[in-house]
PDB file of the backbone (N, CA, C, O) and the ligand in Angstrom, with CONECT records:
HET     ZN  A 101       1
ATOM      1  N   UNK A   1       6.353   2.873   5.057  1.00  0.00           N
ATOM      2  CA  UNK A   1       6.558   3.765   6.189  1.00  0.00           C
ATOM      3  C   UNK A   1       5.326   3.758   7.074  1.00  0.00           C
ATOM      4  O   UNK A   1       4.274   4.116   6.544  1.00  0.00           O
ATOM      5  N   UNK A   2       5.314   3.451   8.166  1.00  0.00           N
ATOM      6  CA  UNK A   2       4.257   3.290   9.373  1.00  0.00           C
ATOM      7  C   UNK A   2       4.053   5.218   9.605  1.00  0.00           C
ATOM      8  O   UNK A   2       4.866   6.133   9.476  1.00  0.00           O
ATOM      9  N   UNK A   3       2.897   5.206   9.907  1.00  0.00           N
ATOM     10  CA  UNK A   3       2.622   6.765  10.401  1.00  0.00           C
ATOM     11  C   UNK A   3       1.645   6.405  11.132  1.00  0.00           C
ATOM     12  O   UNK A   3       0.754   5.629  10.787  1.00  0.00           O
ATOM     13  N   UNK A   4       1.786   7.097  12.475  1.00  0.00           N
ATOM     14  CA  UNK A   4       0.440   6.742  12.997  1.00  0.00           C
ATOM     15  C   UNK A   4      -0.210   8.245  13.622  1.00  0.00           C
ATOM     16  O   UNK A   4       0.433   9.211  14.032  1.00  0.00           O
ATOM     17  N   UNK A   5      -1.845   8.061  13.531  1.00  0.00           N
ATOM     18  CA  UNK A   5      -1.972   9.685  13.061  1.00  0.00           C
ATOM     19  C   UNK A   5      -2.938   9.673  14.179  1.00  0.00           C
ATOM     20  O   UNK A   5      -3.596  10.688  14.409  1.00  0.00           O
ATOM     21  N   UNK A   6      -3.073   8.626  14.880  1.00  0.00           N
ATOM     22  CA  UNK A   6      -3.826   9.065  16.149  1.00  0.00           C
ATOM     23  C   UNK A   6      -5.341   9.182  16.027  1.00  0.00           C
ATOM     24  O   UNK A   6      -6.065   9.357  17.007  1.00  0.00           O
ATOM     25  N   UNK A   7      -5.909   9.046  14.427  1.00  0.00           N
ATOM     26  CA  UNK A   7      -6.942   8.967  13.964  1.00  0.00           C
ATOM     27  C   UNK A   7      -7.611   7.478  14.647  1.00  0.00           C
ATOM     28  O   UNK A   7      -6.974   6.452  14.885  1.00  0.00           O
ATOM     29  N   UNK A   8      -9.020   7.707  14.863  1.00  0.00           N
ATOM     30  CA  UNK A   8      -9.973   6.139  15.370  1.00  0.00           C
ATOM     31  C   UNK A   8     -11.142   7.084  14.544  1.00  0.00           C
ATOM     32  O   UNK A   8     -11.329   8.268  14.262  1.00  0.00           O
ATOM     33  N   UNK A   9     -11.982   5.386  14.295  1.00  0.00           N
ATOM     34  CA  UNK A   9     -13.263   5.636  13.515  1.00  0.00           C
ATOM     35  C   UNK A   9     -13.701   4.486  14.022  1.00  0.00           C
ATOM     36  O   UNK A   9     -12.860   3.674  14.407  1.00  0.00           O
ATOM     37  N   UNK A  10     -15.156   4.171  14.130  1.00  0.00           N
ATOM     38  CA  UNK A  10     -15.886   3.317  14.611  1.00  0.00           C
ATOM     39  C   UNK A  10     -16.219   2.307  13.790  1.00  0.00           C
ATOM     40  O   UNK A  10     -16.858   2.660  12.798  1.00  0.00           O
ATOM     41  N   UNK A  11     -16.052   1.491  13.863  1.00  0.00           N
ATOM     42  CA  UNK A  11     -16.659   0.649  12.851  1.00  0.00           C
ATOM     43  C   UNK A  11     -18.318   0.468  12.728  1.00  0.00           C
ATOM     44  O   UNK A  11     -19.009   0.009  13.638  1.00  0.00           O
ATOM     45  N   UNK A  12     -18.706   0.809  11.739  1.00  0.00           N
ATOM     46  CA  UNK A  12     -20.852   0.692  11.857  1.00  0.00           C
ATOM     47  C   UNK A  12     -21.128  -0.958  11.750  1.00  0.00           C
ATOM     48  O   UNK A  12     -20.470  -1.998  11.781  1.00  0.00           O
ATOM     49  N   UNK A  13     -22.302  -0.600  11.627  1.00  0.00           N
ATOM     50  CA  UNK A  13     -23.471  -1.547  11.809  1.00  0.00           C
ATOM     51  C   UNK A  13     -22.936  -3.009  10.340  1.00  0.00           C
ATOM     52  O   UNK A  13     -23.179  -4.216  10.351  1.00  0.00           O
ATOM     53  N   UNK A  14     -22.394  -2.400   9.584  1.00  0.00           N
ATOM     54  CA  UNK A  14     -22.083  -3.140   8.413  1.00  0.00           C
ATOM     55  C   UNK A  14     -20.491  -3.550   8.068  1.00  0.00           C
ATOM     56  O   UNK A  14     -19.860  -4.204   7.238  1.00  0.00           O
ATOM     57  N   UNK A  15     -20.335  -2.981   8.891  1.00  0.00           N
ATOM     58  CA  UNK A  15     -18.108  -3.552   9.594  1.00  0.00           C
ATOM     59  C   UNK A  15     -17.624  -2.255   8.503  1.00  0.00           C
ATOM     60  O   UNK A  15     -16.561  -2.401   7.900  1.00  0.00           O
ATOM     61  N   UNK A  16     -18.334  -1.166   8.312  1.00  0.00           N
ATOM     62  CA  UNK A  16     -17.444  -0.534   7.608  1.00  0.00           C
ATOM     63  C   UNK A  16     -17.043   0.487   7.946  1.00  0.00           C
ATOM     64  O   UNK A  16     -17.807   1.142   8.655  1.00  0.00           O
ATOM     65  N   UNK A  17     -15.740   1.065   7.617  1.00  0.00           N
ATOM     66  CA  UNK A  17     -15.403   2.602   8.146  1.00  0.00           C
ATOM     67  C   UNK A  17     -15.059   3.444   7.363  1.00  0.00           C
ATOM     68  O   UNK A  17     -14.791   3.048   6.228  1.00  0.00           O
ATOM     69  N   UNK A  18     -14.951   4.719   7.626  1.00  0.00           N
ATOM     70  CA  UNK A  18     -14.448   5.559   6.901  1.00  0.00           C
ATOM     71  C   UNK A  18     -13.057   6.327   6.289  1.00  0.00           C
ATOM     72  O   UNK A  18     -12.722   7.210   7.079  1.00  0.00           O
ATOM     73  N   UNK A  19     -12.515   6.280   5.587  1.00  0.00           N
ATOM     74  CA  UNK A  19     -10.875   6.673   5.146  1.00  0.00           C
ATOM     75  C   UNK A  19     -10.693   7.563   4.980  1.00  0.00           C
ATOM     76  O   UNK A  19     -10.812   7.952   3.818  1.00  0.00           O
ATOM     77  N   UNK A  20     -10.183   8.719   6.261  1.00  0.00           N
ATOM     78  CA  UNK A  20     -10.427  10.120   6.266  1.00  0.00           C
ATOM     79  C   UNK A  20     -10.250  10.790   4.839  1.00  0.00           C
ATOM     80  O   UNK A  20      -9.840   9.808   4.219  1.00  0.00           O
ATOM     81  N   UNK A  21     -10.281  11.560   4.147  1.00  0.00           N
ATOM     82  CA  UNK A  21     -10.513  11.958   3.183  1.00  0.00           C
ATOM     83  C   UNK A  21      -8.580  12.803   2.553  1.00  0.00           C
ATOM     84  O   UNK A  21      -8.057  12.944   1.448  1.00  0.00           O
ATOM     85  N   UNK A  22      -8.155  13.135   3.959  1.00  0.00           N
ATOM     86  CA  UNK A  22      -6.458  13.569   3.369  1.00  0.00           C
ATOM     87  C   UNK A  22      -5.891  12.103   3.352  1.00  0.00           C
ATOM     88  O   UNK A  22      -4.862  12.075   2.677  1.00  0.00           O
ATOM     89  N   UNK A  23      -6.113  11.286   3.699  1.00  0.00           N
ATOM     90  CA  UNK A  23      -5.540   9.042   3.795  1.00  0.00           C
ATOM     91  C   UNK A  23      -5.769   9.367   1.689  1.00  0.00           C
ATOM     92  O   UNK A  23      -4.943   9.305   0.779  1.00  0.00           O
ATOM     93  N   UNK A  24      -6.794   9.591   1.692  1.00  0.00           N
ATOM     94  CA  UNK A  24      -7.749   8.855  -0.024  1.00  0.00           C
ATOM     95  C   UNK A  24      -6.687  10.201  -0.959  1.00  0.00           C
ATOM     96  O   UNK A  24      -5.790   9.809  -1.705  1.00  0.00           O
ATOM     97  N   UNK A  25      -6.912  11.488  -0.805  1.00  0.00           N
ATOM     98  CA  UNK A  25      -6.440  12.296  -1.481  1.00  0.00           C
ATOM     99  C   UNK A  25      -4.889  12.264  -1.568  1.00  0.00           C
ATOM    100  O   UNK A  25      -4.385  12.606  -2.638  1.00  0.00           O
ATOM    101  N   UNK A  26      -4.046  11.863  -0.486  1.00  0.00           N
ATOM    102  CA  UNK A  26      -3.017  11.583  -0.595  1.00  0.00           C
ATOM    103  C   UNK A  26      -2.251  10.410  -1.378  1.00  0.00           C
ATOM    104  O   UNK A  26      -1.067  10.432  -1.715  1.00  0.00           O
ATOM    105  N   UNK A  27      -3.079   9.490  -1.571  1.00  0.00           N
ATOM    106  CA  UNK A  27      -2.846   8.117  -1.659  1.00  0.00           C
ATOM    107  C   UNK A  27      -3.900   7.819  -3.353  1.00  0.00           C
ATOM    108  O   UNK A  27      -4.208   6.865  -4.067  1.00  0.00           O
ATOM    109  N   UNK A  28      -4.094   9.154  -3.312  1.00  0.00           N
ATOM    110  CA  UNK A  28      -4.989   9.041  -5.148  1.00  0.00           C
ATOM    111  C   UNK A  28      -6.268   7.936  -5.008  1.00  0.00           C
ATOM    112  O   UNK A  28      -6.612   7.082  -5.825  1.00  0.00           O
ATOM    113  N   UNK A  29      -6.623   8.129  -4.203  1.00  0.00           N
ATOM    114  CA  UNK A  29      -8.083   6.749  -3.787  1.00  0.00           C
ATOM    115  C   UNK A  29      -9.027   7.774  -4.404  1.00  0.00           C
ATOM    116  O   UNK A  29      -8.958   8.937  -4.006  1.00  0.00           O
ATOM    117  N   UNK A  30      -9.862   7.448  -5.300  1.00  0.00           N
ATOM    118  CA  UNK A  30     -11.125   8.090  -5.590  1.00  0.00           C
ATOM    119  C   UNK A  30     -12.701   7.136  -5.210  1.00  0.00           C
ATOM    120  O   UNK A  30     -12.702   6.046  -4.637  1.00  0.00           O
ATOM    121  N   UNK A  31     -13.721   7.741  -5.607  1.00  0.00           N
ATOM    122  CA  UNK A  31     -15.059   6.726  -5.200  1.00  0.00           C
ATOM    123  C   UNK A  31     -14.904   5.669  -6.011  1.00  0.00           C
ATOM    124  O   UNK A  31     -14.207   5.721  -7.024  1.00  0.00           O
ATOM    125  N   UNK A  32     -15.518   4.667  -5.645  1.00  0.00           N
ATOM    126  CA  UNK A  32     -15.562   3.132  -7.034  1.00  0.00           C
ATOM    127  C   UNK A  32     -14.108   2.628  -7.072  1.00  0.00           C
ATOM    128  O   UNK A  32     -14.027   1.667  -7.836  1.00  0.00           O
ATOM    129  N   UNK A  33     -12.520   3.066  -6.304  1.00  0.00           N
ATOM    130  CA  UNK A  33     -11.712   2.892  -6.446  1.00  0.00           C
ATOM    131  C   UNK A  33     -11.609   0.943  -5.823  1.00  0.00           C
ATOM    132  O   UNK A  33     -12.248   0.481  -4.877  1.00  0.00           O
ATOM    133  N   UNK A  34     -10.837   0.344  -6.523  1.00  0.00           N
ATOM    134  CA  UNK A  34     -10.574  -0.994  -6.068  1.00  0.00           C
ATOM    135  C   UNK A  34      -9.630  -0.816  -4.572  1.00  0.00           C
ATOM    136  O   UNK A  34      -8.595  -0.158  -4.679  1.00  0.00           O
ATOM    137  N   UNK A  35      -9.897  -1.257  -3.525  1.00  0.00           N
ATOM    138  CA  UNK A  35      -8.848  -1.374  -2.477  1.00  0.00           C
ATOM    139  C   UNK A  35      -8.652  -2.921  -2.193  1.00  0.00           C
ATOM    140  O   UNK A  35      -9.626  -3.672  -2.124  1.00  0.00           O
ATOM    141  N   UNK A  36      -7.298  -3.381  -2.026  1.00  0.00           N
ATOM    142  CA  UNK A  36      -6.803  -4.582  -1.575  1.00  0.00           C
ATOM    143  C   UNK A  36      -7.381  -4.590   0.107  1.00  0.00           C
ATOM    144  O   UNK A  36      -7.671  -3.448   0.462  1.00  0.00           O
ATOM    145  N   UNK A  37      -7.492  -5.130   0.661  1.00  0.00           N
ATOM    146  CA  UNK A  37      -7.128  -5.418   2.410  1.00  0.00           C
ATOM    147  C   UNK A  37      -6.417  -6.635   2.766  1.00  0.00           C
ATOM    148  O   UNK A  37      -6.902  -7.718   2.436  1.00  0.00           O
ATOM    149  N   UNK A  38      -5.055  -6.561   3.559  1.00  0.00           N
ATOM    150  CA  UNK A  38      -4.214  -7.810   3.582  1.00  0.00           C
ATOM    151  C   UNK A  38      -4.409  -7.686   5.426  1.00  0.00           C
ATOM    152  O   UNK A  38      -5.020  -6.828   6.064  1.00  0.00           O
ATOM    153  N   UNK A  39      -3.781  -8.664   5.830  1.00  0.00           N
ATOM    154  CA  UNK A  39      -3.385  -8.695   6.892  1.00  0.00           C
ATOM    155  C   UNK A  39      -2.428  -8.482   7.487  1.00  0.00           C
ATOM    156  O   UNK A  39      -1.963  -7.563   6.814  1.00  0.00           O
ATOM    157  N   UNK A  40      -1.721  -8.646   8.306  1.00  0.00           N
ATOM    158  CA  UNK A  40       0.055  -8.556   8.973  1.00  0.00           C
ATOM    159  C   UNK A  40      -0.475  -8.417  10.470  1.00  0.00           C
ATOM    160  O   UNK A  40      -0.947  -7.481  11.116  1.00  0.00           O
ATOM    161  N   UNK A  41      -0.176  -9.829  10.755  1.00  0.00           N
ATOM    162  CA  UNK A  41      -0.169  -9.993  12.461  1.00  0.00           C
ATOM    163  C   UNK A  41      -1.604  -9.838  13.303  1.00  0.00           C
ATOM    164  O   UNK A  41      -2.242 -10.790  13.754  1.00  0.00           O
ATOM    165  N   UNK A  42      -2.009  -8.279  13.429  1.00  0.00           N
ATOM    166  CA  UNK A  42      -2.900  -7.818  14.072  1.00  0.00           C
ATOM    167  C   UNK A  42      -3.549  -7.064  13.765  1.00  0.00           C
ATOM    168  O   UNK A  42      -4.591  -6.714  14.321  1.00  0.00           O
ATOM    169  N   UNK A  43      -2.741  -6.363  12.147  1.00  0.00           N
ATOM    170  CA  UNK A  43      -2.818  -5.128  11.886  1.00  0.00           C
ATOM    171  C   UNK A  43      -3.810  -5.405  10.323  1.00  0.00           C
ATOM    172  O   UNK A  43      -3.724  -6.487   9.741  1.00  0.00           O
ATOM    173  N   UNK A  44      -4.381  -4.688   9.990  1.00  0.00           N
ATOM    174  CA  UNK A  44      -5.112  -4.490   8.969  1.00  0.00           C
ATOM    175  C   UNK A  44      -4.786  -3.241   7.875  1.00  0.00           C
ATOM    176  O   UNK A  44      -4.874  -2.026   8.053  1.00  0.00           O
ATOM    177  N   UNK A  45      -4.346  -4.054   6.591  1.00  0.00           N
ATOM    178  CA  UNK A  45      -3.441  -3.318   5.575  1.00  0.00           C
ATOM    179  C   UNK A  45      -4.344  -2.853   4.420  1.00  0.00           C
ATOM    180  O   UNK A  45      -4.853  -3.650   3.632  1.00  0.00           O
ATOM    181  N   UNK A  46      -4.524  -1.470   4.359  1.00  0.00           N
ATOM    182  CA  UNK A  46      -5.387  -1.440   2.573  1.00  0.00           C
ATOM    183  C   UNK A  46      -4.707  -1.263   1.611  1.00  0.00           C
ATOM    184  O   UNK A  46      -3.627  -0.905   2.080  1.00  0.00           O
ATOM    185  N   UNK A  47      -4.631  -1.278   0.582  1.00  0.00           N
ATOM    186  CA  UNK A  47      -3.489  -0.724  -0.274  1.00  0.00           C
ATOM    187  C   UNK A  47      -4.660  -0.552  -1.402  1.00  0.00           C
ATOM    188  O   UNK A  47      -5.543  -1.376  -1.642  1.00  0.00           O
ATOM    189  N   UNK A  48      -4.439   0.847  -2.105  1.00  0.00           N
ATOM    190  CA  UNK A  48      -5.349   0.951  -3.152  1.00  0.00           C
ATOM    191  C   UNK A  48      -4.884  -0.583  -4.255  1.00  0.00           C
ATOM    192  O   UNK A  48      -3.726  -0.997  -4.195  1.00  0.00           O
ATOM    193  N   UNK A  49      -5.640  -1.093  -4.938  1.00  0.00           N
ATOM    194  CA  UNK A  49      -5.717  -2.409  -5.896  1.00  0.00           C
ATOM    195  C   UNK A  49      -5.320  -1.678  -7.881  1.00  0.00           C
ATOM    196  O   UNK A  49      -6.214  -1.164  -8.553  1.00  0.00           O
ATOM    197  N   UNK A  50      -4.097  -1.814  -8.311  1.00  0.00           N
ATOM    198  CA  UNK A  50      -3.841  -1.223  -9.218  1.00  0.00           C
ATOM    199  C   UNK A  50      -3.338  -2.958  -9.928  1.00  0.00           C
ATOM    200  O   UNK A  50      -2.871  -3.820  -9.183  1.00  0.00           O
ATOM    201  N   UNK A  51      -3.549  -3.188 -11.421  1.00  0.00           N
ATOM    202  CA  UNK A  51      -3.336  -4.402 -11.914  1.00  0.00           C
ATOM    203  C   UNK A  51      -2.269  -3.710 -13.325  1.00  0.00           C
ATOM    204  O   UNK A  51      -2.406  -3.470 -14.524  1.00  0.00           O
ATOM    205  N   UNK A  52      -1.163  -3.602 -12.234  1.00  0.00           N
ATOM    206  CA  UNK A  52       0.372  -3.144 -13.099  1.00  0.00           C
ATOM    207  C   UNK A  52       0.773  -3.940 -12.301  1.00  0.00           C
ATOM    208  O   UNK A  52       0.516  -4.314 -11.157  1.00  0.00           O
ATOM    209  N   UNK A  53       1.878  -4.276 -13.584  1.00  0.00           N
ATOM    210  CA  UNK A  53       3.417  -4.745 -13.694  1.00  0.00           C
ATOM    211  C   UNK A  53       4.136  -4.200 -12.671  1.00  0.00           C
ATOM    212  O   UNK A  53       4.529  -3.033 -12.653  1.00  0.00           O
ATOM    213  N   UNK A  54       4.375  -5.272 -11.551  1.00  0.00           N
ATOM    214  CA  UNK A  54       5.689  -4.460 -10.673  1.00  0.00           C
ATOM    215  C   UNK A  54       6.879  -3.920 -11.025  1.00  0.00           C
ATOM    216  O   UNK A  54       7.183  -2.937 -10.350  1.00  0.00           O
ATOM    217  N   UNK A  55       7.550  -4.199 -11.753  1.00  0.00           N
ATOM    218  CA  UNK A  55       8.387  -4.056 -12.837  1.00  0.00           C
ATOM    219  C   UNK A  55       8.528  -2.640 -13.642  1.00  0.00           C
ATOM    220  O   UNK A  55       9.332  -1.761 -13.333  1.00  0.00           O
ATOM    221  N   UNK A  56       7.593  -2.575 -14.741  1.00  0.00           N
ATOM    222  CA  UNK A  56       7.682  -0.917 -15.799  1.00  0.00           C
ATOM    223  C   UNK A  56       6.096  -0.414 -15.427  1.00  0.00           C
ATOM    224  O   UNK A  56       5.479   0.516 -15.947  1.00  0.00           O
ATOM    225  N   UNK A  57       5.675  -1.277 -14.427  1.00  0.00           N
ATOM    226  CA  UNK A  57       4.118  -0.241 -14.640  1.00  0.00           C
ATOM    227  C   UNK A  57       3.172  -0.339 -15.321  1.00  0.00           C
ATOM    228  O   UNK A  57       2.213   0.432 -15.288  1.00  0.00           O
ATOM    229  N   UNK A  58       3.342  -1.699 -16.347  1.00  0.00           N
ATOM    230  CA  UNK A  58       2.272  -1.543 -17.214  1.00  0.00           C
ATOM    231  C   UNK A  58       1.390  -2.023 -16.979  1.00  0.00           C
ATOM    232  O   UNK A  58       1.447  -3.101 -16.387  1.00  0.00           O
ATOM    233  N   UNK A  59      -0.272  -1.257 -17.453  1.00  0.00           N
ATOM    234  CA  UNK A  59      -1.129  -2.146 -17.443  1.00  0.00           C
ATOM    235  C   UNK A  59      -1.496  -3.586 -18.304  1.00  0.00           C
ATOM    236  O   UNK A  59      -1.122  -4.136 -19.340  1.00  0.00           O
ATOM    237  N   UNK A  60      -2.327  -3.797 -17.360  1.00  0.00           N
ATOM    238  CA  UNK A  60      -2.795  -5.324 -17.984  1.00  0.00           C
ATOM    239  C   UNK A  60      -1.945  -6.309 -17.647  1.00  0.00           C
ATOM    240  O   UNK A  60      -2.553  -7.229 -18.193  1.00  0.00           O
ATOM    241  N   UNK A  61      -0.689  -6.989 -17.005  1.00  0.00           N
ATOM    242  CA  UNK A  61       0.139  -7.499 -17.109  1.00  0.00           C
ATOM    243  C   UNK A  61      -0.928  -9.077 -16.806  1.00  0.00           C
ATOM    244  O   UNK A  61      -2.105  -9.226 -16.478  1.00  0.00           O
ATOM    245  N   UNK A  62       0.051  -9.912 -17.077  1.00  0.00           N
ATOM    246  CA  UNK A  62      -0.205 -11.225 -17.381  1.00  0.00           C
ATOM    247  C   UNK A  62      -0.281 -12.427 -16.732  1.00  0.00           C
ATOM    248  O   UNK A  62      -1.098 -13.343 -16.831  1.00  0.00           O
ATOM    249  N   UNK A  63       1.216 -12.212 -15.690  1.00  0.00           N
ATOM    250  CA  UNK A  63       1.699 -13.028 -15.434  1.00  0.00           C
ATOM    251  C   UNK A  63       1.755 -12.457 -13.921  1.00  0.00           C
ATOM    252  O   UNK A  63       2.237 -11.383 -13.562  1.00  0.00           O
ATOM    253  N   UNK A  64       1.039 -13.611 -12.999  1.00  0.00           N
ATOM    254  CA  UNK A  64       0.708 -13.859 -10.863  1.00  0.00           C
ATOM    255  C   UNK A  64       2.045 -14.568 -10.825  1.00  0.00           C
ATOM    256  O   UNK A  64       2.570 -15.376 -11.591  1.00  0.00           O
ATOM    257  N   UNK A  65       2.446 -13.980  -9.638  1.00  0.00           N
ATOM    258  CA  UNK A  65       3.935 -14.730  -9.065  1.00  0.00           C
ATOM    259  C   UNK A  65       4.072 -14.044  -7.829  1.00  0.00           C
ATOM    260  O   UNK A  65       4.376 -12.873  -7.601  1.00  0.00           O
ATOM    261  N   UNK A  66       3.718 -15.243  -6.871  1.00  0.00           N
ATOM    262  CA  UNK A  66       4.011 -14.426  -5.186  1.00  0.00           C
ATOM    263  C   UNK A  66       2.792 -13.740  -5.055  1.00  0.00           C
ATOM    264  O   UNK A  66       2.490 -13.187  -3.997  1.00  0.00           O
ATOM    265  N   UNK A  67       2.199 -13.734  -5.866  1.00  0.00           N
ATOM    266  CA  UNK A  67       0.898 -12.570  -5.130  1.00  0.00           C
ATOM    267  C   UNK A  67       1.441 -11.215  -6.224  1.00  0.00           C
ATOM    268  O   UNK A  67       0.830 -10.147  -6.203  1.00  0.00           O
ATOM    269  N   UNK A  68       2.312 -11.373  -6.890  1.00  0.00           N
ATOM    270  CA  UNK A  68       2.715 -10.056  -7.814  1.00  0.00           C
ATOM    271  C   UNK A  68       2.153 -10.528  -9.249  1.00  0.00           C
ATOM    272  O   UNK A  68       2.007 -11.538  -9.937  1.00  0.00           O
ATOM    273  N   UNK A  69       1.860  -8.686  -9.250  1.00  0.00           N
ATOM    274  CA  UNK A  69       2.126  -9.607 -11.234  1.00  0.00           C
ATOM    275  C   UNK A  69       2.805  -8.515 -11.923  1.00  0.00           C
ATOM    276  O   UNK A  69       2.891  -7.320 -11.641  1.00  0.00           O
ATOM    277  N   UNK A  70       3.386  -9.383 -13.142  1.00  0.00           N
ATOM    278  CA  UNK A  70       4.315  -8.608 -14.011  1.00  0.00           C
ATOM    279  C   UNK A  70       3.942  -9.048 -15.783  1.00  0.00           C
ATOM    280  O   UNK A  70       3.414 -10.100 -16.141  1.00  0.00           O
ATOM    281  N   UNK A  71       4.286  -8.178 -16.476  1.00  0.00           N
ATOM    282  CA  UNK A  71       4.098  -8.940 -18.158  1.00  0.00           C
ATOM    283  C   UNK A  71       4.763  -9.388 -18.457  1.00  0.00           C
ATOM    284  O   UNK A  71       5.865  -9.451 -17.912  1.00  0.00           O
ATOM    285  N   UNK A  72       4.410  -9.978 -19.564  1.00  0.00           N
ATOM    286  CA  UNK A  72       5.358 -10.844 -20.427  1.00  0.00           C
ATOM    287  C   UNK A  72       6.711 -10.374 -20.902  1.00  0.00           C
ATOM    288  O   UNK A  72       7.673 -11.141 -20.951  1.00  0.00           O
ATOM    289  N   UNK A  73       6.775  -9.029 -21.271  1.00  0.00           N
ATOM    290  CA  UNK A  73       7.809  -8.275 -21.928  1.00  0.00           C
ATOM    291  C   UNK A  73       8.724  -8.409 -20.089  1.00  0.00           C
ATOM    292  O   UNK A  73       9.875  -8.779 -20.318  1.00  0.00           O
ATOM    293  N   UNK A  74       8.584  -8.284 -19.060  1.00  0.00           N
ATOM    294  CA  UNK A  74       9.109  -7.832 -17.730  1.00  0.00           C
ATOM    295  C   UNK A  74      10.053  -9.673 -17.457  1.00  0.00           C
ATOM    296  O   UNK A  74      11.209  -9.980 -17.166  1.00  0.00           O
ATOM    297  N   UNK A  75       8.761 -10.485 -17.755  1.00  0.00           N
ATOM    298  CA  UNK A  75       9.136 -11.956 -17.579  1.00  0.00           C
ATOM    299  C   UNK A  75      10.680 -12.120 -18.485  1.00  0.00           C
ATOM    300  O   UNK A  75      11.735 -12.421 -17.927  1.00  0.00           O
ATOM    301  N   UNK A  76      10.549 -11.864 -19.930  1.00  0.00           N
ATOM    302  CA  UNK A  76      11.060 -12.602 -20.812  1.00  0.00           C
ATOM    303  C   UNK A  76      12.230 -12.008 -20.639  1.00  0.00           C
ATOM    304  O   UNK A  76      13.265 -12.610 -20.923  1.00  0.00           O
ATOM    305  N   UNK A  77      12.246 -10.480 -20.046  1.00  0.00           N
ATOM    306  CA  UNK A  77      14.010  -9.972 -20.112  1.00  0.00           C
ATOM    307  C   UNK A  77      14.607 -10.630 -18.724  1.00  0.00           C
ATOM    308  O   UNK A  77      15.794 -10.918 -18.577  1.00  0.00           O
ATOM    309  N   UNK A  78      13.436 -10.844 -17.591  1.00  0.00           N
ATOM    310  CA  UNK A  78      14.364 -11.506 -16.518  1.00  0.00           C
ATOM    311  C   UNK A  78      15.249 -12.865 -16.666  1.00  0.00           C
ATOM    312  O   UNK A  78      16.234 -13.230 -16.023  1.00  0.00           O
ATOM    313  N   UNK A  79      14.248 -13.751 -18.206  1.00  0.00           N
ATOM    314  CA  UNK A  79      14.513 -14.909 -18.251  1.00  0.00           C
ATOM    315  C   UNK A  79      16.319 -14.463 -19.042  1.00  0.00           C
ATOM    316  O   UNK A  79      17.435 -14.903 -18.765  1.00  0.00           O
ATOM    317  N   UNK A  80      16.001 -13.749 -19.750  1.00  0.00           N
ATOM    318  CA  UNK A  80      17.389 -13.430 -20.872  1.00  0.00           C
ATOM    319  C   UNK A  80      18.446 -13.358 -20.088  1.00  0.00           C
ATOM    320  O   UNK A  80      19.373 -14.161 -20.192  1.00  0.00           O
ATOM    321  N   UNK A  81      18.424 -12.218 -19.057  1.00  0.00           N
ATOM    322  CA  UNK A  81      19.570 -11.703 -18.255  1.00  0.00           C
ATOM    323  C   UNK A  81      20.173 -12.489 -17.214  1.00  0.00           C
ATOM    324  O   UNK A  81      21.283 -12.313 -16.712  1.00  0.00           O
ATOM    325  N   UNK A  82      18.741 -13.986 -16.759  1.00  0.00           N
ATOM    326  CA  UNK A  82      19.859 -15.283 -16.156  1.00  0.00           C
ATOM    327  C   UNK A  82      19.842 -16.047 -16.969  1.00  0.00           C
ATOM    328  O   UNK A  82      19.308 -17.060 -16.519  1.00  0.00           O
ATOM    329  N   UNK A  83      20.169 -16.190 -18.108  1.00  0.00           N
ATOM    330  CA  UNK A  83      20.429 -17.612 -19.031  1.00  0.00           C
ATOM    331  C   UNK A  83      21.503 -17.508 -18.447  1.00  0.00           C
ATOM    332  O   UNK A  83      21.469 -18.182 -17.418  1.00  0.00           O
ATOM    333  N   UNK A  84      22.619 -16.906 -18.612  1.00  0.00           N
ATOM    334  CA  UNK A  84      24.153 -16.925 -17.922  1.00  0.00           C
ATOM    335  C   UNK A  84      24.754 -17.134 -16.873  1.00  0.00           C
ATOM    336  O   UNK A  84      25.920 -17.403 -16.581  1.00  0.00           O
ATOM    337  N   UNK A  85      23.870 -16.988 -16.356  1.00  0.00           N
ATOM    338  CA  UNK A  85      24.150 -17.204 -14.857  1.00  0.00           C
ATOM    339  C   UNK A  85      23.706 -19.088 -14.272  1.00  0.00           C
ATOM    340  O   UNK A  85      24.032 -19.670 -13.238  1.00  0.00           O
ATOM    341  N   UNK A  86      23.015 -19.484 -15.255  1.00  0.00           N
ATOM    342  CA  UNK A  86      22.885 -21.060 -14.738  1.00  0.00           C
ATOM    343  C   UNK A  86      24.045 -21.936 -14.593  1.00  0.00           C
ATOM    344  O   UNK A  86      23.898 -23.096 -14.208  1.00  0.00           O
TER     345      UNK A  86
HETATM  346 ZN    ZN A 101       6.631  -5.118 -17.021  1.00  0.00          ZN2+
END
């Protein structure tokens, strides 16, 4: 969901800015937190950086695909549920 909040911050001396503090509290960002930054077009994307399973959520997962990752347990039932379908 796009929101645009009318918020600007300057970028400093070191290209960095600040993430108003209801952005971080809303979005569960704490200090030392990992953030992704992607791109799209023009636009500049953060997404806090969490290393779960797209799938059930779990940590640690195993297995990069697309830029996703998922575990083994997430892999092996997708593989089960198309054997049938080949
Ligand atoms: Zn999983």
């Amino acid at each position: 969901m796009k929101l645009s909040t009318g918020i600007v911050r300057r970028v400093d001396e070191l290209g960095r800015i600040v993430i108003p503090i209801e952005m971080r509290n809303s979005l569960n960002i704490s200090q030392k937190d990992p953030v992704e930054i992607s791109m799209d077009g023009s636009s500049i994307i953060l997404r806090k950086y969490e290393n779960r399973c797209v799938f059930c959520g779990a940590l640690r997962p195993a297995i990069r695909f697309n830029g996703k990752l998922m575990c083994s347990k997430c892999l092996k039932q997708i593989n089960e549920e198309n054997k049938d379908k080949e």
